[in-house]
N, C-alpha and C positions, 0 to 999 in steps of 0.2 A: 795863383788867384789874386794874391796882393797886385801884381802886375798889372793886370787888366782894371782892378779898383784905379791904380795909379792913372791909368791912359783914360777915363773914363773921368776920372778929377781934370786930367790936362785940356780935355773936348770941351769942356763947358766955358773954358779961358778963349776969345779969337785969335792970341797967338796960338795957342796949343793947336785951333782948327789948323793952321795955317802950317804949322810944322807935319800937323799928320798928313795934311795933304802933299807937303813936297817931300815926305819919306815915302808916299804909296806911289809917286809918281818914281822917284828913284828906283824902287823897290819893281816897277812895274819896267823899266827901263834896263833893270838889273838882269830880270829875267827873259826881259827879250834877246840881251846880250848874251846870258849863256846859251838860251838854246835856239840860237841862230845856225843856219846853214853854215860850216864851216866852208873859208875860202877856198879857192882852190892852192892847196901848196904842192910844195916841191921839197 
């Protein structure tokens, strides 16, 4: 619960927006990566 108080203090800062947006971007890229079609191996 403290956690989200934290992130929730960080959103009101425009750096803080700006971090959370290129951790969701990360985070969105992250997961496109795991569950991507594997290549084809050998």
């Amino acid at each position: 619960m403290g956690a989200i108080l934290d992130v929730t203090e960080l959103l009101k800062e425009p750096s803080g927006m700006v971090g959370a947006v290129v951790i969701i971007i990360v985070g969105y890229f992250f997961v496109k990566w795991v569950f991507a079609e594997p290549e084809d191996e050998e």
